[in-house]
Every structure is written in structure tokens, then in C-alpha cells.
N, C-alpha and C positions, 0 to 999 in steps of 0.2 A: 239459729232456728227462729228466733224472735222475727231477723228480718227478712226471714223469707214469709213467713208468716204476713208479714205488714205488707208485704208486696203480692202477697196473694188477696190481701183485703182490698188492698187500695185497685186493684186491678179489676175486681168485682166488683167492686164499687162503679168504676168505670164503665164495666157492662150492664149492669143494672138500669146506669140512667141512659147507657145507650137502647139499651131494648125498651126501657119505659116510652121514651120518646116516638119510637117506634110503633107502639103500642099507640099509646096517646090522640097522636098524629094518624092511625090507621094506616100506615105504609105496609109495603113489601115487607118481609124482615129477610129482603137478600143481602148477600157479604156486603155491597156496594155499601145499601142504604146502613147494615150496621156498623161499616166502616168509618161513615162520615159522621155518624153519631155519637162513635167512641172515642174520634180523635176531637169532636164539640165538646165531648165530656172531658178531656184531656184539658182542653184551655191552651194546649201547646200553640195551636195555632189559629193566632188570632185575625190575619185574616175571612177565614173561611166563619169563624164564631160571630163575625160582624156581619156578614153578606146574611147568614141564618137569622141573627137576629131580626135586620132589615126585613129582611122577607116575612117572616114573620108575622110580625110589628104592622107590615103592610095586608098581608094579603089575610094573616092567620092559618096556613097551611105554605103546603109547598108538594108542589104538585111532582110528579115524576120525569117531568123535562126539567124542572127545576134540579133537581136533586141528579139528575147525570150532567149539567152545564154545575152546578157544585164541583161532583167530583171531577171533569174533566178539568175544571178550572185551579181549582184549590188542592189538590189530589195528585192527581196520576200523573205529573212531572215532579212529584218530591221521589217516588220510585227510581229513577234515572241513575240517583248516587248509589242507592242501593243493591241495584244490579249491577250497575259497574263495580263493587266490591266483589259481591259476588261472584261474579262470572271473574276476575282478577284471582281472587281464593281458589277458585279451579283450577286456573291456568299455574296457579302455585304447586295447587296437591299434584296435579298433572305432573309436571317436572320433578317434583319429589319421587316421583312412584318411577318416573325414566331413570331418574337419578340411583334409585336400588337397586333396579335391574341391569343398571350397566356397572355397578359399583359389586353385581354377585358375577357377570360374564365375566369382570375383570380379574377376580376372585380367580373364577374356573379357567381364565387363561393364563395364570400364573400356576395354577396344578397340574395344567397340561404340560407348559414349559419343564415343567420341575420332572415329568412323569416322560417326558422327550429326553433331558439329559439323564435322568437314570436308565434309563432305553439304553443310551447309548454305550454310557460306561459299563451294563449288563453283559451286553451284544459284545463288547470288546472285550470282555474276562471267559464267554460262555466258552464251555467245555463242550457241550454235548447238546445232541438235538432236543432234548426233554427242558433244557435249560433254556434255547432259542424258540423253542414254540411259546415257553411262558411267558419271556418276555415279548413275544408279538403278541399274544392274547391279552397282555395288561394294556399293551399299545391301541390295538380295536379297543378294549371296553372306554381306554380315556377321548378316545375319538369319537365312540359312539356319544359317549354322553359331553361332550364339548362340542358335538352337528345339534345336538338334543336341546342345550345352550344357547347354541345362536339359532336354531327355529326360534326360539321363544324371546329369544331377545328383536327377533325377525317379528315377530307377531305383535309382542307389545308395541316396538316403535309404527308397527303401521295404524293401529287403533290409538296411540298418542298422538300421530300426524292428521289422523282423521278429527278426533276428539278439539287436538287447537285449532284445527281448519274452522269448523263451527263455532269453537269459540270465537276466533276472530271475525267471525261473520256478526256475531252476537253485539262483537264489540263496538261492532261496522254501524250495526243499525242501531244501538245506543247513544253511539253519537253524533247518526244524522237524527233524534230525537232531541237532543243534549243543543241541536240548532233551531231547533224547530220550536214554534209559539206555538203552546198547546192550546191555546183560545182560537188560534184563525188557521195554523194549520202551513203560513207563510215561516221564512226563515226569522229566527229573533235577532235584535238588538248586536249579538256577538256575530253571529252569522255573517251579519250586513258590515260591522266592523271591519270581519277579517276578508269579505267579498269586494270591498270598495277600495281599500288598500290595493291587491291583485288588477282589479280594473283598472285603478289610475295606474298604477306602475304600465302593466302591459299597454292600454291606449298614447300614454306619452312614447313608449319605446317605440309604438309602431305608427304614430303620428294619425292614428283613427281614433274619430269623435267618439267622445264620451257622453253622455247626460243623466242627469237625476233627475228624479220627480222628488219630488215631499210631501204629502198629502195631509189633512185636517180634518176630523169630522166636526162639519158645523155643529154650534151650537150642542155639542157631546153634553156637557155639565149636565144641562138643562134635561139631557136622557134620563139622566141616573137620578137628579131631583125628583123628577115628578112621576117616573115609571120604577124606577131602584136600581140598582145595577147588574141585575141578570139582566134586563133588557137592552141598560147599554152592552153588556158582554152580547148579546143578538147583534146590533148596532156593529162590533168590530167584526164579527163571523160574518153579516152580510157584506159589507167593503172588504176582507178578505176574500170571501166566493166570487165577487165582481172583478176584484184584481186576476185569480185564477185562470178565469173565462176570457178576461183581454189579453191578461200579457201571454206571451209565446215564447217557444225556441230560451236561446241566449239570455234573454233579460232576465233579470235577479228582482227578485218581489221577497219585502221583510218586513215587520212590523216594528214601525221605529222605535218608540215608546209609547204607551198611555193612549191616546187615540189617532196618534202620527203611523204614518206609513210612509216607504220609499220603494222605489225603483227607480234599479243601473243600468242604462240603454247602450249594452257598448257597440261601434259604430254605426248609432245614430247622431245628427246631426239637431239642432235647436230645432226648427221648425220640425220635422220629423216627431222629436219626443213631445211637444204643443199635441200634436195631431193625437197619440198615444194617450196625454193626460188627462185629453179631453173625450177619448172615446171610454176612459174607467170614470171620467166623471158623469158623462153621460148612462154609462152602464151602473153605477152606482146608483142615480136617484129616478130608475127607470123601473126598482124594485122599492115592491112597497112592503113596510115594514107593519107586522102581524103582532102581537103578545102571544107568545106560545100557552101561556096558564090558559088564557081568555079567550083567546082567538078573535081578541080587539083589534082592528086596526089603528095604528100611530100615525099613521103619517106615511111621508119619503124623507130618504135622507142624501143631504148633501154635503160636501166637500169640496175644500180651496186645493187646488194646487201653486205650489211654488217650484219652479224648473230652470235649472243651468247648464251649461257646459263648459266643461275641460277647458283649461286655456293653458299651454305653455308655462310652465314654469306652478302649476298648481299642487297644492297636496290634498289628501282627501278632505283636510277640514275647510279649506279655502271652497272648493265646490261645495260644500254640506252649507258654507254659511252665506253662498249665496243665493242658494236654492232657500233657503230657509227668509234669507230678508224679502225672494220675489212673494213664497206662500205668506208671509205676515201682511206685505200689500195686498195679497188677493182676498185677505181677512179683513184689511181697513176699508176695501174699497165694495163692500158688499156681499163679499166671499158667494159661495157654489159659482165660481169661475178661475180661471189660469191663468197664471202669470210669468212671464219669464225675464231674464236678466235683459233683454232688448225691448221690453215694452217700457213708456213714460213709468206707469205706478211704479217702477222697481230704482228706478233713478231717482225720484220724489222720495221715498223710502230708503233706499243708500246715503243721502242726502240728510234727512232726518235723522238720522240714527247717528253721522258721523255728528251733525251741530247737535 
């Protein structure tokens, strides 16, 4: 009793200074917003208690764009684990509840067998027609309720096929979320993993060009220095919205880590994916970048690309690392421009890196 007791204090305790804060601050006091304030009060996750601070610390509120790029960011992809349990728990009880109904049909089709051979040996000793009519009437009644049986065994298993149908849909679009970067809306980091594997394997079987881009935002740091990092989180949502808009069809778009992005051009050729890097870099610093609190203008923003292609005998990390050495020249060499494995800066840079 004591410790439920302590877990009903400490728990109220938790809501208290989420609603204070709320309070305080003069927000909404929707689930959202008490959400994000009961898991700040929590301290669980220290993340998100940093970014609040920051903000803070800077601005002294936190405005209501603020507080939904919070929970999109910080939030609404730790749910993922949790409905995947969840919806797994059904799919459990689900089978449990088929499992009793076939485990009482089975039942009922062992009293019917049994109620068939006393039929029979009945029917083979009967004297008289008073004795033959009884046992056809116990015959009907075990029939009727053995049709009565499988209706219902008929009815459950259709609302259990229906029920995991949806589940699995459930499951389906859990875990194209489970791929998905809930900051920019592109495939993550796993995603891109298990996509560039796939890619190399099939372009080497079928001897069509491959290519990678690898992308950079300039000067990122310096985002989050001097504006905080909800703005750089603005900063990777705008180069996500501009990758969206350019890339098409086939081509695989994911956010590689931290302020890196990539796309897999399968059969494009080098000069092709050049042409593609530079129409997202172009469409990247073509948009100018706003303060959602303030509605300041920053600036535009720009990015290096680094780009390779597939060569015989490659694995995915042999393309990733030379797509990666062309973007680091196009960072030495001035950066918001493209680089690929057949321009000089990439050779000057292979070169360097081996001495």
C-alpha cells in the first residue's frame, strides 16, 4: 500500500509541475503540450529537457511552432516501440480467443463421434420402431448443434481473419514509420542501410550504373550556435522538402546522420547524378530560410555534395567512402558546390588522405 501510495505522489508530483509550467508559460494546456511537460518533469529524457532549456535560456518562452517541432522531434517516434507491443498483444489475445474456439469445436467433435458410434451400436440392437425413432432424434439434435458449432466457429474465424488483416496493416505502416526520420520526413539512417545493400547487389547483377550523392549542410554548427537548434531542426526540414521536390520515381532519398543526407540513383550514370546534385543544391539555397517564432529572416542555406559511382567489384561501403572523400573536397574547396570521383579536387583528396 505504501508503494503505491509513493507512486501516486511522485506521479502528481510530475503533473503538478507539468501544469505549473504550463501555466507559467501561458500555453494551451492540450495533451500535446502536457505531454511534453510531464515527460520534462520526468528528466527521463534528456534530450528533449536540453532543447527546452536552450530555448528557453534564449528566447524566454516557446512559442506553439516551437512546442510541435519539440514533440515531432523529441516525442512522437519513441510511440513506435509502443504500438508495436501493442498491436503484437492483440495479435496474441487474437489467437488465444481462435485457439478456444477451436479447442471447444474440437470438444464438440469428439461428442458427435462418440454420439455417431452409440447411434450405431443403438440402431444395431433396436427392436422396435419407438427405439429407431429415438435414436434418429438424438442423431438430429447432436447434428443440429454440431451445424450450430461450426456456424460459429465459421463466424469467429472470419472476424479473426479480418481483425489480423488490419492488424497487419497496422504493422505495415508502423514499420514504414520505424524507417522513416521523423524530423524531415525522408527514409533514416537504417532505411538507407538496408536500401544501398539491395541497390549494389541488384546494379552489379544487372551491370546498370549506380550512384550516390552525399550531401552537407554548410556551416550547420554555426545554425544551432547562434539561432538554437529548433532552427537548425527548420535548417534539415527545408533540405528534406527540397530533396522531395527534386528527386522522383526510383531514386531512394534518407537522411544520413546529423546534417548529412544521401541519394541512390539506380541506373544513373556519373554525369547524370552531377546534373541531379546540383539541381537539389540549387533548389536548396533557392529557398530562404525564415524563424518560425519571429518570422526573422536568416539567410539561405547551402550544401556540398560529394558523388560516385558503382564500379565492379564494389561493396556498399567502398561507394559510401568515396562519395564521402568527393563531399569532404567540396567542403575544402569552398563548399555549396559538387564534386565527384572524376573531378581533380577528388584525386588531390584521395591522395591526401592516403599520405
Amino acid at each position: 500500500m505504501v508503494k503505491v501510495l509513493d507512486e501516486h505522489e511522485r506521479t502528481m508530483a510530475f503533473a503538478e509541475v507539468a501544469l505549473g509550467q504550463i501555466r507559467s508559460l501561458r500555453q494551451t494546456a492540450i495533451p500535446r503540450n502536457y505531454e511534453i511537460w510531464y515527460v520534462y518533469a520526468t528528466g527521463y529524457n534528456a534530450p528533449l529537457n536540453k532543447i527546452i532549456n536552450e530555448t528557453l535560456a534564449r528566447h524566454g518562452k516557446l512559442t506553439e511552432g516551437d512546442l510541435e517541432q519539440i514533440y515531432e522531434t523529441y516525442l512522437s517516434h519513441i510511440k513506435t516501440t509502443d504500438r508495436i507491443d501493442k498491436v503484437g498483444a492483440r495479435v496474441i489475445g487474437e489467437i488465444d480467443d481462435v485457439m478456444k474456439v477451436l479447442s471447444e469445436a474440437l470438444g464438440m467433435t469428439g461428442s458427435y463421434d462418440a454420439s455417431l458410434s452409440g447411434a450405431t451400436e443403438k440402431l444395431s440392437s433396436a427392436k422396435s420402431r419407438d427405439q429407431i425413432k429415438s435414436v434418429v432424434e438424438t442423431l438430429l439434435r447432436s447434428t443440429s448443434e454440431m451445424r450450430e458449432t461450426n456456424k460459429a466457429l465459421e463466424d469467429r474465424l472470419t472476424l479473426s481473419k479480418n481483425e489480423i488483416s488490419n492488424l497487419q496493416q497496422s504493422l505495415e505502416a508502423i514499420r514504414a514509420e520505424s524507417l522513416t526520420d521523423p524530423l524531415t520526413g525522408l527514409g533514416n539512417r537504417k532505411y538507407f542501410d538496408r536500401m544501398i545493400g539491395m541497390a549494389v547487389q541488384s546494379a552489379l547483377a544487372s551491370g546498370e550504373p549506380l550512384s550516390l550523392l552525399l550531401f552537407d549542410i554548410d556551416h550547420f554548427k554555426s545554425f544551432n550556435d547562434s539561432y538554437g537548434h529548433l532552427t537548425g531542426d527548420q535548417v534539415l526540414r527545408l533540405v528534406g522538402l527540397s530533396m522531395k521536390q527534386t528527386i522522383k520515381g526510383q531514386d531512394i532519398t534518407a537522411r544520413y546522420g546529423g546534417e548529412e543526407f544521401a541519394v541512390l540513383l539506380p541506373n544513373t550514370a556519373l554525369r547524370q547524378a552531377l546534373t541531379v546534385a546540383d539541381h537539389i543544391r540549387r533548389a536548396v539555397m533557392a529557398k530562404e530560410l525564415k524563424k518560425k517564432s519571429t518570422g526573422e529572416i536568416l539567410g539561405r542555406v547551402t550544401i556540398s555534395v560529394g558523388v560516385s559511382m558503382l564500379k565492379q567489384g564494389d561493396d556498399p561501403d567502398a561507394l559510401i567512402e568515396r562519395a564521402d572523400a568527393c563531399l569532404y573536397a567540396a567542403k575544402r574547396n569552398g563548399r555549396n558546390r559538387v564534386i565527384c570521383e572524376a573531378d581533380p579536387e577528388f584525386a588531390i583528396e584521395s591522395h591526401s588522405r592516403v599520405a
